[in-house]
N, C-alpha and C positions, 0 to 999 in steps of 0.2 A: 545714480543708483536708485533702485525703485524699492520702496518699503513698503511688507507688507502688515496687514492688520488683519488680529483676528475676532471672532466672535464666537461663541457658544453656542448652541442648539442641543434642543434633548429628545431624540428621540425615544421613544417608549418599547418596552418588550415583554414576555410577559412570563413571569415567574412567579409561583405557585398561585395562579390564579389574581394575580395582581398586577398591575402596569408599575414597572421599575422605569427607570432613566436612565440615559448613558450617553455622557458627555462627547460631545465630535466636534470637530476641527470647521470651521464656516469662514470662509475669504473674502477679504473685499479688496481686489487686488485692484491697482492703480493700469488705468487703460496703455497706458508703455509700453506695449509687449514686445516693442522692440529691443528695450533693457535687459529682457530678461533672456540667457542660455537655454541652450535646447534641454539641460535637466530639470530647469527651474520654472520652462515652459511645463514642461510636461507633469512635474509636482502641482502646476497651479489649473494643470486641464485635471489632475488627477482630484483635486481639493474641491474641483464646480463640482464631475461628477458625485462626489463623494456629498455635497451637498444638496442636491438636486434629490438623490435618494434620500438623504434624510427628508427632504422635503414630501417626497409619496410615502414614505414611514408613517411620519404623525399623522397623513390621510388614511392610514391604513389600506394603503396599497402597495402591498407585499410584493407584487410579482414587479411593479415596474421599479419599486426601493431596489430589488433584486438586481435585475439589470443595470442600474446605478452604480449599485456598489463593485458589482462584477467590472465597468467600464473603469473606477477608479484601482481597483487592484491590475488590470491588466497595464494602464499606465504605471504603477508604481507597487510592481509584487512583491515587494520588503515594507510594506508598513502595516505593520500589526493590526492598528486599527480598523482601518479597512477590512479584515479578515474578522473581525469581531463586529461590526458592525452587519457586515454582512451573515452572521453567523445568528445573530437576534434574528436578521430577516426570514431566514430557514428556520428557526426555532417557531417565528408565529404562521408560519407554512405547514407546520408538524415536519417538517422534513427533517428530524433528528440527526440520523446519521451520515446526512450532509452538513450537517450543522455544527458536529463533531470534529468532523477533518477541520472545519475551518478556523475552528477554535484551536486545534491540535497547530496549525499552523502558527495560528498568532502569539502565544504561547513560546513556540519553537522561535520565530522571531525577536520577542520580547519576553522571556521568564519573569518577568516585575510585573506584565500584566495583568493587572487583578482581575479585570471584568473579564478576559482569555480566559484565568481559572476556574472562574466561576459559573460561567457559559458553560467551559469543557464539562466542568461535576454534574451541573443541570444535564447535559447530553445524558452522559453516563446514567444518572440516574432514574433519568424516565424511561431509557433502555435497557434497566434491568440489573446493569454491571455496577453495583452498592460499592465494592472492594474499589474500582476505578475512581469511582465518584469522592468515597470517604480521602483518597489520596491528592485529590484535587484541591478539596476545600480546605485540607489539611497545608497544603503547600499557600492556599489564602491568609490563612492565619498565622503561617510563620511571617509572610509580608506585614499583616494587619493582625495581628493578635483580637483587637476585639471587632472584628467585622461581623454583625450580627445575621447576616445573610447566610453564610459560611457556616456560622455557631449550629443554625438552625437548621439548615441544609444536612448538614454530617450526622445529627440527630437522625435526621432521614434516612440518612444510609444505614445509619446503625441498626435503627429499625425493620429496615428491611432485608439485611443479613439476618437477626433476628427470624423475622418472619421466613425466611427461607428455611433455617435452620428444623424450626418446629413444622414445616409441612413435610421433610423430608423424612421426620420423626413420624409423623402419620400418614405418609405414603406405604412406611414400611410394615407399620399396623393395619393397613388398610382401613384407616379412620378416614376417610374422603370427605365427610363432611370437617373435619377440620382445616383438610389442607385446602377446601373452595375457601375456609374464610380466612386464613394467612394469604393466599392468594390474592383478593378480594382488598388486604388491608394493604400488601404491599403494590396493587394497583393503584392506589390514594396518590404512590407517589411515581412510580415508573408505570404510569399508562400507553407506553409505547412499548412494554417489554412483552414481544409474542414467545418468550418461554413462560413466564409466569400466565399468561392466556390459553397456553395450549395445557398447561398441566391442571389447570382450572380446567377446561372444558373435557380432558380425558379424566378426573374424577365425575362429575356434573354425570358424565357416559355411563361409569360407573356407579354411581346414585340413582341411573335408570332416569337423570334429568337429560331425556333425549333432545328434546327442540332447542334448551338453553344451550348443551354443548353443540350442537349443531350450529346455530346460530354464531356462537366465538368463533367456530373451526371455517366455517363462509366466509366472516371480514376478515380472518388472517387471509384466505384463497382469493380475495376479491383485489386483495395489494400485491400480495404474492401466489400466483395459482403453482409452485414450483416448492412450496413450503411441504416438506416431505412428514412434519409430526403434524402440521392440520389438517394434511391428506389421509393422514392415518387414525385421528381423530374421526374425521366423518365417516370410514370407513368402520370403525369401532359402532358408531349406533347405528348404523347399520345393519350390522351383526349383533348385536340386542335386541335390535328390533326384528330380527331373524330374516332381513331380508340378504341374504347370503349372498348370494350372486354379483350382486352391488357391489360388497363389502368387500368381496376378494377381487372386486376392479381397483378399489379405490387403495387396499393395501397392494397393488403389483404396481400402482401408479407410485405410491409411496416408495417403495424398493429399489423403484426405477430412478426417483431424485434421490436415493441412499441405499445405495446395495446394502449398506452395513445399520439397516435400520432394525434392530431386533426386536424390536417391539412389535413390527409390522409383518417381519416373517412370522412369528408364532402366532399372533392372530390369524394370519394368512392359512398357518397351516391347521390349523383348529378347525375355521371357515369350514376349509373343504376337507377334514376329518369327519367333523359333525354332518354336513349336507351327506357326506355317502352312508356313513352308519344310518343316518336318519332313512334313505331313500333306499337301502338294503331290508330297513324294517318293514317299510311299507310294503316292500313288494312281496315277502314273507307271509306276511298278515294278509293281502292280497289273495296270494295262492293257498290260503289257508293253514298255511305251516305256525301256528300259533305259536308253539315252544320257541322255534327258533327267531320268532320275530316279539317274540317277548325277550329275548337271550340280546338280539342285538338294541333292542331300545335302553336297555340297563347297560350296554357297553355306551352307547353313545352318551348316559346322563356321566359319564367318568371322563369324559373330555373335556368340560369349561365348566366349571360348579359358577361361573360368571355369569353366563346365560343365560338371563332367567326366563324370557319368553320363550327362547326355544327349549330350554328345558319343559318348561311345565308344558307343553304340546308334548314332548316324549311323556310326561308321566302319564298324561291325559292316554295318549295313544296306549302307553304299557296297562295303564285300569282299562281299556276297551280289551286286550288282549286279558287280560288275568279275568274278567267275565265271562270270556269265550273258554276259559281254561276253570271257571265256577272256581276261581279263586277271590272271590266277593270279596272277603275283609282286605286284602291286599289290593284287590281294585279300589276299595273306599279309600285306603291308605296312600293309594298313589295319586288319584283324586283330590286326598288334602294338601300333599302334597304341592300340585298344581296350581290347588288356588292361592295357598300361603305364597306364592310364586309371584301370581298374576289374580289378585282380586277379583279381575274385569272378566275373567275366560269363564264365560256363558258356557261352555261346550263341557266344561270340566264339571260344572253342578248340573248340567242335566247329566251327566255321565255317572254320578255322585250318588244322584238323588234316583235315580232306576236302580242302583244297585242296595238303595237303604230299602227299596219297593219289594227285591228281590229277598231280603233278608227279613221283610218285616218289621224295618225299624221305621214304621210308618210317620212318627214326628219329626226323627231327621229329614225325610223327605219331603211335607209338605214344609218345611223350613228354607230348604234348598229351592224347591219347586217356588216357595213366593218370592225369593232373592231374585229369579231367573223374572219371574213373571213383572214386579217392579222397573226390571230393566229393559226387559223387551215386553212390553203388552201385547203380544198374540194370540189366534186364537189355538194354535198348539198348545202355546204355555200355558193357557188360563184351563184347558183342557186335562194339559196332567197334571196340574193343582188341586183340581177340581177330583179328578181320578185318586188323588194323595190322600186327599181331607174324607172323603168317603171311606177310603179301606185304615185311614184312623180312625173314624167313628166306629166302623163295622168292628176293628180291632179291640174296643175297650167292654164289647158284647163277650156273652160269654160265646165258646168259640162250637156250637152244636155238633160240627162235623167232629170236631177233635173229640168233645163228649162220648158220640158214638163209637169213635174208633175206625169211621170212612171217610173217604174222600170226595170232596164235592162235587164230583161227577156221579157221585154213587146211586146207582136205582132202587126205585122202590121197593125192590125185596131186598134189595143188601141192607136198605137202612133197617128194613122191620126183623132179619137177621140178626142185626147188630144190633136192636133193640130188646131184642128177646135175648140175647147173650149177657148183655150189661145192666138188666133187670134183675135178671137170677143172681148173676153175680153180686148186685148190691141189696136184693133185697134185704130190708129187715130181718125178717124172720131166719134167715141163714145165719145171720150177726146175734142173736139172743143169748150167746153164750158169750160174748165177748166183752169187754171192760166196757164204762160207760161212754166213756170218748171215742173208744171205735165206731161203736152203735151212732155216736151222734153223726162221725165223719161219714158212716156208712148208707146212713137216713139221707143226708145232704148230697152228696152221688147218687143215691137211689131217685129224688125228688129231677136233680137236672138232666138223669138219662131218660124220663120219664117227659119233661119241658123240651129236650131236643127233639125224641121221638113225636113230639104235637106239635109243632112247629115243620117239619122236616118232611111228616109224613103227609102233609098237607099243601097242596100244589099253592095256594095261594100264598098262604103265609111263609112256605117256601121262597117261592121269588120275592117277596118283600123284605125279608131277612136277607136272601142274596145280595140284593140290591143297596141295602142299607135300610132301608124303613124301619120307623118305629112300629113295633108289632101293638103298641099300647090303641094303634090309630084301628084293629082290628076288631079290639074289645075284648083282649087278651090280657089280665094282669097276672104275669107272672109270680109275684109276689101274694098272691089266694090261690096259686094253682097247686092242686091235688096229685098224686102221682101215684095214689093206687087207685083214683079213677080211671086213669089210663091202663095202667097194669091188668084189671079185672076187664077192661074191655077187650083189651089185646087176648089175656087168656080167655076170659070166661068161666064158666063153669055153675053150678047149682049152689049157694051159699057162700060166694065170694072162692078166693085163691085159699088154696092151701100148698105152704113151701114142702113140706113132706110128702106131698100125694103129685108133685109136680118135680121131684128131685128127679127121675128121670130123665124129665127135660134140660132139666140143667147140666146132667152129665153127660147127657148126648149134645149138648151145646157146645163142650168144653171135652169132646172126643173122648168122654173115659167110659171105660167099662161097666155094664149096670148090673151089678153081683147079682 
């Protein structure tokens, strides 16, 4: 009879970032093999194999331990070991869910096997399934009550129920930033679970973090290209990033590995709700049909209040349209709109800032106009900056044409017209009967219709006033200027103006009948 003798060996494997040990079976069988029966054979070809892998294990050569182990389970498919051993080798391959079955086996062979249990929960647990896992270590510790492996593992799971719990709480809130960091925390410990990755990366989408979920939703596509929620992930920023067309490739690709993917129909059909409203408005605005393509750009912002790029391109678009309809403060409003959207949408503050141009709100413009110019240094922009900060300056003058009561195209005889009209009307002498505060307010109208009229009527200092110039650079100080020198030259006459002997005029100025 041939007796055999054993030995130890510890291969290594690696749990929670640690090298653990686990004890395996090593032969030093006696060269007789004629002694031994053909089961006894094949247990002791099954025991070399079986040691020969452990021996590429502790070299950390995974793939050929693999095929080792594989060779002694095929000799002898009823020994637990073997399936555990082999089941560490898949674990430091990351091969999880082969690693699972194998454990699931050995387990099935031997119920007492602890390191089977514990293997299994490890599977479970870096693939996401906490419930599976906690039932694992839990059946560890009815064997070993205090196996501290086990203790600390099930912790794990708890936790990461836990953490599932509360992202599902703010999935429903639409707190996305909470549910990336439950996500995030229960990746600490199931770094193989692509359901915790893809709901990570479909918030990240919706946080407008395009490149990061992009990136998660690729390595799930790069293991699995058949994985139907990272297809529908990339297809999501996508469609944020308003590239349409794409987006509803990537959700019919999704559909296609899950007809019953709802998440990816409703995007799908959003997709291509949004691209036609959108490209109905265009062609509307196009053909100049303003209403109706201001009508449908506000139908399309009522499809995905998600979307934020392509929205704020609709708002951008509806303030170009509410411009063309001189609905100015509703174009600025759809323009804020825009930008609280999309900070970055250059096209929404020039858009913004022509219509502050348009209304006069000269500082909001040149505020918008430097944001623009900041970003893009051209010489466009630097141009209607430049154009902005002039009609602010010109703005804080007093405004001569308004004075007058004409328009800045107005000719020579209109202003001296309108000069002779808003003379009589403020002169002093008309006001002599009136309280002291009229007189004074009526002095001070009379003095600046009198400063617009010299200014206005005078080609030079006309265009420099136009222009913006300081009139002071002329040798004009407003501030000593007289305005019944002006008045007595404009009228004239032998001993200066008299308002009584020139009432006439005034009421033929102001079309009334002269008794």
């Amino acid at each position: 009879m041939l007796y055999v003798t054993t030995a130890v060996c510890s291969p290594a494997f690696l749990i929670d970032g640690k090298m653990a040990t686990e004890s395996c079976d090593a032969v030093n069988m006696d060269p007789d093999m004629e002694l031994l029966s053909d089961e006894e054979l094949e247990r002791w070809e099954a025991e070399s194999f079986k040691e020969q892998g452990n021996a590429f294990y502790v070299k950390k050569d995974y793939a050929e331990a693999f095929n080792y182990y594989t060779k002694a389970i095929d000799m002898c498919p009823k020994n637990a070991s073997y399936y555990g051993n082999r089941a560490a080798t898949l674990m430091m391959l990351c091969r999880y869910r082969d690693a699972l079955e194998d454990c699931q086996q050995a387990v099935r062979l031997d119920n007492t096997f602890i390191k089977g249990h514990l293997r299994e929960g490890k599977c479970h647990l870096l693939l996401g399934n906490a419930m599976a896992a906690s039932r694992c270590f839990q059946r560890v510790l009815e064997l070993e009550s205090d196996n501290s492996q086990a203790q600390q593992e099930l912790k794990n799971a708890e936790s990461i129920l836990e953490y599932e719990r509360m992202a599902e709480i703010g999935f429903e809130k639409r707190d996305f930033r909470m549910v990336v960091f439950c996500m995030d925390r229960a990746l600490d410990s199931a770094s193989a679970c692509h359901k915790f990755k893809i709901l990570k990366a479909e918030c990240l989408a919706l946080l407008g973090r395009y490149p990061e979920a992009q990136s998660v939703a690729s390595d799930i596509l790069r293991m699995d290209s058949t994985n139907a929620d990272a297809l529908y992930v990339r297809g999501l920023c996508l469609y944020y990033e308003d590239c349409i067309d794409k987006a509803v490739q990537f959700f019919v690709q999704a559909l296609r590995m899950a007809p019953d993917h709802d998440k990816a129909r409703l995007a799908c059909r959003n997709a291509k709700a949004l691209k036609a409203k959108k490209e109905e408005g265009n062609k509307a605005f196009k053909e100049g049909n303003y209403e109706a393509a201001y009508e449908l750009y506000s139908e399309a912002l009522t499809i995905d209040p998600n979307n934020i790029k392509t929205n704020a391109k609709l708002y951008c678009n509806r303030a170009t349209v509410g411009s063309k309809l001189k609905k100015l403060e509703q174009a600025i409003e759809d323009c804020t709109k825009a930008i609280k959207l999309d900070e970055t949408y250059i096209k929404a503050y020039l858009r913004r800032a022509q219509c502050y141009m348009d209304t006069e709100q000269y500082e909001e413009a040149v505020r918008d106009y430097e944001k623009v110019y900041q970003t893009e240094k051209t010489k466009e922009h630097k141009q209607l900056l430049k154009n902005a900060q002039l009609e602010l300056k010109k703005s804080k003058r007093k405004d001569y044409y308004k004075i007058l009561g004409v328009d800045k195209k107005a000719t020579e005889e209109e202003i001296k017209k309108a000069y002779r009209k808003r003379a009589l009307l403020h002169h002093p002498d008309r006001h002599s009967g009136a309280s002291a505060e009229v007189q004074k307010e009526e002095e001070k109208k009379f003095k600046e219709v009198g400063e617009a009229f010299s200014v206005l009527s005078d080609p030079k200092k006309k265009s420099r006033y136009d222009t913006g110039q300081d009139l002071e650079d002329d040798g004009m100080n407003m501030g000593d200027f007289d305005a019944n020198n002006i008045f007595k030259a404009f009228f004239g006459g032998p001993g200066g103006f008299s308002f009584e002997g020139n009432i006439s005029i005034w009421k033929e100025s102001h079309n009334l009948r002269i008794p």
